[in-house]
N, C-alpha and C positions, 0 to 999 in steps of 0.2 A: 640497484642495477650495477653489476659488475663492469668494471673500466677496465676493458683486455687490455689498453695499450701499457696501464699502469702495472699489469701484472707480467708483459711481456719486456717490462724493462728490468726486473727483475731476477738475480739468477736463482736457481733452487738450490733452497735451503730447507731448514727444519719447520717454516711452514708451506712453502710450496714445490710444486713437482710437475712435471707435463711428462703429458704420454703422446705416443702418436695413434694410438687407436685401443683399442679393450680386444687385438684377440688376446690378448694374454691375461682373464679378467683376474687371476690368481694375486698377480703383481699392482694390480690397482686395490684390490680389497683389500690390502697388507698395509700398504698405504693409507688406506680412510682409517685401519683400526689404529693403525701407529700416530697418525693426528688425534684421533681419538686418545688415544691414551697418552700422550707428550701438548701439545700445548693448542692442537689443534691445527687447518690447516686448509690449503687450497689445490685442487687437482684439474689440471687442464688437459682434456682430451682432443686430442687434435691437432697437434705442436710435438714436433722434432724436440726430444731431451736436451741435446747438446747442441744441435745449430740454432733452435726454438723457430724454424719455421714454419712457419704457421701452413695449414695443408687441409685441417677441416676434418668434419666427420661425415660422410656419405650417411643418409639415412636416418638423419640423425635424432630424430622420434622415434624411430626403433631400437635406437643405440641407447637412449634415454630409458625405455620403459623395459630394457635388458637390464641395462646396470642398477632398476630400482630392484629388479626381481632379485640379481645375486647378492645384493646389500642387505634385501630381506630375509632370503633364505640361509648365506654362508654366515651371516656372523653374529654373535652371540655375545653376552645381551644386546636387542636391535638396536640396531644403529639407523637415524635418520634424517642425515646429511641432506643440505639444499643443493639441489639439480636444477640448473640454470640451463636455456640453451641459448648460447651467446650468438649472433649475426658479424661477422666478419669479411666486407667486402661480399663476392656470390658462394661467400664458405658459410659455413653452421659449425660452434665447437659447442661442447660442455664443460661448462665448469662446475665444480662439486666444492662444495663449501664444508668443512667439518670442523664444529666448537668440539673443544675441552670437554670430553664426558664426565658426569655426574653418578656415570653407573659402570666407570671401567674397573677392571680394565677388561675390555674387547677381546675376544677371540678367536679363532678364525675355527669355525663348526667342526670344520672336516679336521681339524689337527689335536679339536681337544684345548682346555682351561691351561693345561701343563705345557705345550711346547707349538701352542696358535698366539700366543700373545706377542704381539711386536711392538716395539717403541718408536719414537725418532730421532736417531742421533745424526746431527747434521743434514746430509740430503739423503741420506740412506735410513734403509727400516731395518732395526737391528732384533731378532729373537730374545724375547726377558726368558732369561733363566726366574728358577725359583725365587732365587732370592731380590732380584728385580721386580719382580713381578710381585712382591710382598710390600717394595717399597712406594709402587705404584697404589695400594691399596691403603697404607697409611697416608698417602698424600688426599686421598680420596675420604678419608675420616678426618682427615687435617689431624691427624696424631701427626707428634712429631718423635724419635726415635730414640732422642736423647733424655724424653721426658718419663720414661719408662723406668717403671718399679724395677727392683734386682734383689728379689724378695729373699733369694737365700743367703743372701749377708744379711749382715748387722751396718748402722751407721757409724760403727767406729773403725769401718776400713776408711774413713773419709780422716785426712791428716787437718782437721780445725784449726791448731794450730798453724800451720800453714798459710792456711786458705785465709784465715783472719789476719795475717801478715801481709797477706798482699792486699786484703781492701783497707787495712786500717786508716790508710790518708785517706780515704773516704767516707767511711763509713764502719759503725759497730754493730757485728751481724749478731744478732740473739740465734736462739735457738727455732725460733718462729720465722727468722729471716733466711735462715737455710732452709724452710720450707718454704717461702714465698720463693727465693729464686730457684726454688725445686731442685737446689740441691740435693737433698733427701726428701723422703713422701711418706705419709702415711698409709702401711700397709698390716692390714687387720690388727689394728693395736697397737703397733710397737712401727718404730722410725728407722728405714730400709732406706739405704742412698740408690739414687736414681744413674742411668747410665750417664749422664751426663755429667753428674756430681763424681760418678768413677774419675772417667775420664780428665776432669780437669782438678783435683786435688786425691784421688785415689792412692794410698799408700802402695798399693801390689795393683796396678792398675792394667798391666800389660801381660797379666796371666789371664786377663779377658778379652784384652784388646790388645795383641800384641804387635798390631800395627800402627800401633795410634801416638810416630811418632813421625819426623822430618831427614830425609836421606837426604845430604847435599853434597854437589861434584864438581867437581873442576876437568874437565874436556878436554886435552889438548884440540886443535882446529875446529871442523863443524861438524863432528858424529861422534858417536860414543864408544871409538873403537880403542881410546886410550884415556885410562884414568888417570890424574897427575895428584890429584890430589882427594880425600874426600873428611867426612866427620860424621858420624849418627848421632842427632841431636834429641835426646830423651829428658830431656827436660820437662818440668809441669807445663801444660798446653797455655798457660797467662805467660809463661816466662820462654817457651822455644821459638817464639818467631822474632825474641832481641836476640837470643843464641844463633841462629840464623842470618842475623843481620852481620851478627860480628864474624861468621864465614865469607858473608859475603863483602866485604871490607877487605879482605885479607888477597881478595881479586878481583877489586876494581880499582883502577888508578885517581889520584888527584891530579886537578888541572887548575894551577892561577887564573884567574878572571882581573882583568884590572877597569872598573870600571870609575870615569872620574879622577877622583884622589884617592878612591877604597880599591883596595888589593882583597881578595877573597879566593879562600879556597874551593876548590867543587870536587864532587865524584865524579866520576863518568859517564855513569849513569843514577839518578837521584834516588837514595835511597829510601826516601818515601814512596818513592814508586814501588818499591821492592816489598815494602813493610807491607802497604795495603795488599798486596798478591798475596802475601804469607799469611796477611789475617782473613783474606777472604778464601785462603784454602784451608784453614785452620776452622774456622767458626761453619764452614759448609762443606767440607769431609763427609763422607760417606761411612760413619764407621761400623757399620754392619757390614763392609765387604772386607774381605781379607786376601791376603796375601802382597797388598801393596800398602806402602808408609806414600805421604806427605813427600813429595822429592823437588828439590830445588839444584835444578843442573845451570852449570856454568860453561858457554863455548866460547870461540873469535867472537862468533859472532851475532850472541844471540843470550840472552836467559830463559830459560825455564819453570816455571810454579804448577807442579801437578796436584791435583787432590785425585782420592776416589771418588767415585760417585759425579753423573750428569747433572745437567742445572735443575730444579726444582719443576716438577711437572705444572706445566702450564705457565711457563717462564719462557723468553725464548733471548740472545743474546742481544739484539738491538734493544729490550725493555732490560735487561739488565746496564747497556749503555747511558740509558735515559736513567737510571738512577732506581725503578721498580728492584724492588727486592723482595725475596720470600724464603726465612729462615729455616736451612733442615736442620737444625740442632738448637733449640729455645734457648735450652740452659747453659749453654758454652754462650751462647747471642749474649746472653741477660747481664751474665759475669762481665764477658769482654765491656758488655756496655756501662757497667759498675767500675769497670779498669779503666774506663776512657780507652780503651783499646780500640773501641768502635764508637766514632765520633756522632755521626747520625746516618742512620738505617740509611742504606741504599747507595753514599755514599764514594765509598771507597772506589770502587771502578773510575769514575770518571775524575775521581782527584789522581788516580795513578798516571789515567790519561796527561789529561794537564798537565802533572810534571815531567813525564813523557817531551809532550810539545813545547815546551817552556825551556826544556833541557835540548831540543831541534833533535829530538829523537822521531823515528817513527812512530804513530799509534799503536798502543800494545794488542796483539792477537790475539782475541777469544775464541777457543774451539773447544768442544766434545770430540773426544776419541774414546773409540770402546766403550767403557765405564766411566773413564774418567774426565775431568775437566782440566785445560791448560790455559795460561797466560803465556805468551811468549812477548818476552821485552829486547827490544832489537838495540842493539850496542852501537852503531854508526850511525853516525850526523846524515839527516838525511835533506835535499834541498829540494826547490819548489817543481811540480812538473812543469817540466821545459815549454813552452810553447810563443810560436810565433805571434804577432799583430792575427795574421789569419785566421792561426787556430782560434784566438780569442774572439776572433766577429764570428766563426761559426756559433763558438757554445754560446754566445750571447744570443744568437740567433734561437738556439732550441731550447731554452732558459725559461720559457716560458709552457714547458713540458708538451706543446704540439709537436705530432709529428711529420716532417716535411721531404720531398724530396732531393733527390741530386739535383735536379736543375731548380728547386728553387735555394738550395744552400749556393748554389754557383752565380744564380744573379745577384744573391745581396753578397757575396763574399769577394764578386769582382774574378771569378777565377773558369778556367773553360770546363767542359762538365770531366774529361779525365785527369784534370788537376785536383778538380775535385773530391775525384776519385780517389784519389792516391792519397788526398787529407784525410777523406772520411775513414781510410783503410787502416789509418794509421791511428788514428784517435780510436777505435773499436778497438783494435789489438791492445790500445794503453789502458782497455777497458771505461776508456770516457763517453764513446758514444756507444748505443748499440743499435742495432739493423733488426728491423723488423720487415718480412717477406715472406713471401710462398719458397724461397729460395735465393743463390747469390746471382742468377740470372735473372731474375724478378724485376720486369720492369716498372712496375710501380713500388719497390720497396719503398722506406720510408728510414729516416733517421730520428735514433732521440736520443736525448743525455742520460747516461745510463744510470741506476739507483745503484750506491755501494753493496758489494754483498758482508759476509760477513768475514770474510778473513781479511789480511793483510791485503 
């Protein structure tokens, strides 16, 4: 049974969406393929996008056995999504449930395999191009991209040499052990390095990948309208995100800590915070896309870590917070994890967090944009949200995730019902509580503690 109240505390994101009715059913079936094909997802029919008022769907047995007929007919291969009809006070809504497909990616009939397939980047449905749309299909074989023969070389564009210098405190790779970490593959007889194996020890690596390296910047204030400083870092991919680190040294300041009798130096911002960013845009790079490097921007007031390429299909940014990981590049994974570069799978996000918090930093930003994915690490000391004795007996009030009204928030809070008005106005706006109603004249709205979304 769907629990509206839990989904209306919710904002929309990359799995959920409200609409306020299907005349537009074009923009609802863009949506079911795009959960379909990104990580899956939830659609509420009958809710205001941006206020999420809730308003209901007239008819709504009709509206149900409409949206089953254009799910069937428009889109390709079928798609068949649970249609719920949810009871809301004397409303009726829909909500549509759609898993992670087994047989995308989805199409939309009328547009065609070639320019009907859409994804979900953030709360919007974005058009895969070709080549998206290819990597949507490897995800769907569980190939991974890096693992991929390159059959018209030879294994000895791979520098051995090298590459054996960097594992050697760990480990002595034989000729059998660059095929286990699929360095190179066997391909009809004879030993072809894999893209993976290009990429992280390739001697002329960037005549196939000539993006596959890390752009870093210095900003003067907060946009990118003045460069002060920069460096293209083309180093082998084990060794560019220390090359990285030591740009980023070069601007950020130290600060003494004296705690006790110990005197100690600090960065400004912790550079393990920074290293995990750089390894987590490095080992999950996109590098089948082109025309964009690995870029690490420096502003006042803010850092930057972009990779190409979105999260991992059927991934979504809170299961990447929790630690869930799912590797687009095996063999850059395998190596890094032979370099202790990658301590243990899934890690890395929430040790950056951590030092983040440790360091009285903000939480660091996860978003998809366009193609790509960003960290953003905020550079200012950030303190606790302000709130009075009041504010604290309300949230403690709705803490217990029911949802209640003005005049019962006003009798246990001690406050008259337009005082308490003016608190609950204030706390929505800080996005702590959020307002669920037919509208902001709704006299039986209701208040509840709102669920983080995913940004800052």
């Amino acid at each position: 049974m769907v629990r509206l109240l839990d989904l209306l505390k919710r904002p929309e994101g990359k799995t959920l969406e409200f609409k306020r009715d299907l005349s537009s059913p074009e923009g609802v079936l863009k949506t079911l393929i795009a959960f379909a094909n990104t990580a899956g997802g939830t659609l509420v029919i009958g809710v205001e996008d941006q206020s999420k008022n809730v308003l209901g769907v007239p008819h709504v047995l009709a509206v149900e056995e409409r949206l089953t007929s254009l799910v069937s007919d428009a889109i390709h291969p079928r798609l068949a999504p649970d249609i719920e009809v949810v009871p809301w006070r004397s409303l009726n809504l829909l909500v549509v449930h759609v898993y992670p497909s087994n047989t995308r990616p989805h199409h939309l009939q009328r547009l065609g395999p070639e320019i009907g397939v859409f994804v979900r980047v953030g709360s919007s449905n974005r058009r895969a191009d070709l080549q998206l749309i290819e990597e949507v299909k490897r995800w769907n074989r569980m190939d991974s991209f890096d693992e991929q023969a390159i059959p018209d070389l030879n294994s000895e564009v791979i520098d051995f040499r090298v590459a054996s210098e960097f594992l050697a405190q760990y480990r002595k790779v034989t000729p059998q052990g660059w095929r286990t970490l699929r360095v190179t593959t066997d391909h009809q007889g004879r030993q072809v390095p894999t893209i993976g194996g290009l990429l992280l020890f390739g001697k002329n690596r960037f005549e196939r990948f000539p993006d596959a390296w890390i752009q870093a910047g210095r900003f003067a204030g907060t946009d990118r309208v003045r460069l002060v400083d920069s460096a293209e870092i083309r180093s082998l991919l084990p060794q560019s995100a220390e090359d990285a680190l030591a740009f980023a040294r070069k601007h950020l300041t130290q600060e003494t800590v004296i705690e006790g009798l110990r005197r100690e130096e600090r960065w400004s911002v912790p550079l393990v915070a920074i290293r995990e960013a750089l390894i987590n845009a490095i080992v999950h790079a996109d590098y089948a896309q082109h025309g964009a490097p690995i870029r690490l921007a420096f502003f006042d007031d803010r850092i930057e870590i972009e990779n190409p390429g979105l999260l991992p299909y059927g991934l979504t940014i809170d299961e990447i917070r929790q630690g869930v990981s799912k590797l687009r590049n095996r063999v850059i994974g395998r190596v890094f994890h032979e370099l202790r570069l990658i301590e243990q799978w899934g890690s890395g996000i929430q040790r950056m967090s951590a030092a983040c918090q440790s360091a009285g930093l903000d939480d660091p930003k996860l978003e998809e944009i366009g193609t790509h994915f960003r960290v953003t690490i905020f550079t200012a000391r950030v303190g606790r949200l302000e709130m009075d004795e009041t504010d604290r007996r309300v949230l403690a009030l709705l803490s217990d995730g029911r949802a209640r009204s003005t005049a019962m928030i006003a009798e246990y809070a001690g406050l008259s019902p337009r005082a308490t008005l003016t608190r609950l106005k204030s706390l929505t706006q800080r996005g702590v509580v959020a307002e669920i109603g037919t509208g902001p004249h709704d006299p039986k709205r209701r208040y509840v503690l709102a669920q983080a979304g995913q940004t800052r």
